[in-house]
C-alpha positions as CSV (number, residue, x, y, z in Angstrom):
1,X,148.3,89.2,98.0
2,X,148.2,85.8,99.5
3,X,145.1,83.7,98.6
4,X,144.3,83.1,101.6
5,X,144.3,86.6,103.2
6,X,142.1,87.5,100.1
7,X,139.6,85.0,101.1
8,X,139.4,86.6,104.6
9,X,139.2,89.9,103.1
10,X,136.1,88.5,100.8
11,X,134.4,87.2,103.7
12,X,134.8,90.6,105.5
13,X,133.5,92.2,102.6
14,X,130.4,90.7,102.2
15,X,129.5,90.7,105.6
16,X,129.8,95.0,105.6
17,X,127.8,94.9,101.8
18,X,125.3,92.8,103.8
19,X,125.2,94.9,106.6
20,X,125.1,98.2,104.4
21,X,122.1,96.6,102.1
22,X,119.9,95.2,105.9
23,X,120.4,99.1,106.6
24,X,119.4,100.3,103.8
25,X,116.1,97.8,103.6
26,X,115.3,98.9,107.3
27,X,116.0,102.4,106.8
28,X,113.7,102.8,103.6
29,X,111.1,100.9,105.6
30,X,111.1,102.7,108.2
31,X,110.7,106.0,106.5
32,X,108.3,105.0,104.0
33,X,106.1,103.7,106.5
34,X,106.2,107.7,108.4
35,X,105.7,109.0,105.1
36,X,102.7,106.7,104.7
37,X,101.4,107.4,108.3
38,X,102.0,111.3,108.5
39,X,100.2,111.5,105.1
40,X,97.3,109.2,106.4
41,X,97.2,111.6,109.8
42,X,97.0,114.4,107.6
43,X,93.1,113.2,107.0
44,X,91.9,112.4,110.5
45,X,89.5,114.6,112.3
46,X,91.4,117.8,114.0
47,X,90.5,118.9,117.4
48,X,91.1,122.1,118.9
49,X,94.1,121.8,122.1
50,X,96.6,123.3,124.3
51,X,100.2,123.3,124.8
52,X,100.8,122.4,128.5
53,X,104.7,121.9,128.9
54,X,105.3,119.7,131.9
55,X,108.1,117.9,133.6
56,X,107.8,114.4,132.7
57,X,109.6,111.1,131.9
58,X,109.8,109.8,128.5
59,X,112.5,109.4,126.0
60,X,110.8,110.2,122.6
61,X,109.0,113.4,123.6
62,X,112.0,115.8,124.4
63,X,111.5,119.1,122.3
64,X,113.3,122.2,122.9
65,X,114.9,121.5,126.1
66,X,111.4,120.8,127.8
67,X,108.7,117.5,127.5
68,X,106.3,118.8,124.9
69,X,102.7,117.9,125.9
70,X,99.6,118.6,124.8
71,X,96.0,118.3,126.0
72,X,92.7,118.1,124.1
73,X,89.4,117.1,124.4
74,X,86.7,115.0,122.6
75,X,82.9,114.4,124.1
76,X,83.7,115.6,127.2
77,X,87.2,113.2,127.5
78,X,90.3,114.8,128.5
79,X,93.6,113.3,126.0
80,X,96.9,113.8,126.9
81,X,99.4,113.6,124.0
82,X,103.2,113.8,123.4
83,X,103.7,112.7,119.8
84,X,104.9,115.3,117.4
85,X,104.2,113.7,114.7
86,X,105.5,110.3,112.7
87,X,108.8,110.8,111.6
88,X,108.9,114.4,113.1
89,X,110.9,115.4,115.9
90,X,109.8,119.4,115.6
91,X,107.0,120.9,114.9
92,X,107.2,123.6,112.1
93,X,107.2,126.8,114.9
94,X,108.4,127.2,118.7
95,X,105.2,126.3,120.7
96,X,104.6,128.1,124.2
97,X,102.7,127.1,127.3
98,X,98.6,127.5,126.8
99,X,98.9,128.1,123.0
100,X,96.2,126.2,120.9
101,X,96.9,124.0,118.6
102,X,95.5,121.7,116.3
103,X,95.5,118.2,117.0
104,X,95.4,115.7,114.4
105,X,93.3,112.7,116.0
106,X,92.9,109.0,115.3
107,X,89.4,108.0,114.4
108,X,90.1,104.3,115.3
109,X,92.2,105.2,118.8
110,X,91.5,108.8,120.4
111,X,94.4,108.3,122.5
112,X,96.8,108.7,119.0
113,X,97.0,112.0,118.1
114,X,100.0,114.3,116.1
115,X,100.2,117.7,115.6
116,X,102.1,118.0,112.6
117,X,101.2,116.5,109.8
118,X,102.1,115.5,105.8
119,X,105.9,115.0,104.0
120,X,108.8,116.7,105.9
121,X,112.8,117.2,105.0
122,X,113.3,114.8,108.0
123,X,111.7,112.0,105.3
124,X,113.6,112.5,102.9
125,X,116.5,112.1,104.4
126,X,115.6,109.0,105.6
127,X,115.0,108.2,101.8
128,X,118.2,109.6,101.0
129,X,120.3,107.9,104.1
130,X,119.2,104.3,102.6
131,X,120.5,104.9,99.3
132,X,123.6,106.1,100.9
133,X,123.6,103.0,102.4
134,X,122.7,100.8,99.2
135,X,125.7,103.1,97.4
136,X,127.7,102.2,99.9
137,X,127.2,98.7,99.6
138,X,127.3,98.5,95.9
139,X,131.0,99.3,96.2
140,X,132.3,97.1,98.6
141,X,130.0,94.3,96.5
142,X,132.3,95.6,93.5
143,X,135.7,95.2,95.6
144,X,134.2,91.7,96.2
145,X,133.8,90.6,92.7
């Protein structure tokens, strides 16, 4: 192959086995720090509340073909909260209109709840999706050298 073409195939190479290792590095981040968070939630106090599935905007709440909500209350203060749970899209069971629940709260913020709680598949494959990527970038590295 001509040197020169070589050379722009390096360049191209290293810029995907950069690209594959800054998604790899995110990736892992990102899902150690749900693993970290969930786990943490798993020890706040838990309040008693109730599933109230309404129409409403929002992009990370969709569940099931409806909003998931939920409401619950501490001394007397009505909470409204959408978040599954950190690095959880589904909760472990279909949830239906008025059924309780239990709501994992934040001591610090009462306005921070989840309802599902501890180390899911969905981490893992998180964990497993960065060292695809890391594979993945090994190889080109390889093709590079």
């Amino acid at each position: 192959m001509n040197p020169e073409i070589e050379k722009k195939y390096q360049r191209l190479r290293s810029l995907f086995f950069g690209l594959c290792i800054l998604a790899a590095g995110l990736l892992f981040m990102f899902s150690v720090s749900n693993i970290y968070k969930s786990t943490a939630a798993a020890h706040w106090p838990i309040y008693k509340g109730v599933v109230t599935n309404e129409r409403h905007t929002g992009v990370f709440t969709y569940y099931g073909g409806r909003w998931l909500e939920y409401r619950y209350e501490i001394e007397g203060k009505q909470y409204r909260g959408t978040r599954i749970g950190f690095g959880i899209s589904r909760p472990q069971s279909e949830l239906k209109n008025g059924e309780l629940i239990q709501v994992y709260v934040s001591p610090e913020d009462n306005s921070n709840a989840v309802i599902a709680v501890g180390i899911v598949r969905s981490h893992f494959i998180g964990l497993l999706f960065s060292v695809f990527f890391v594979w993945i970038g090994l190889v080109i590295w390889r093709r590079t050298v």
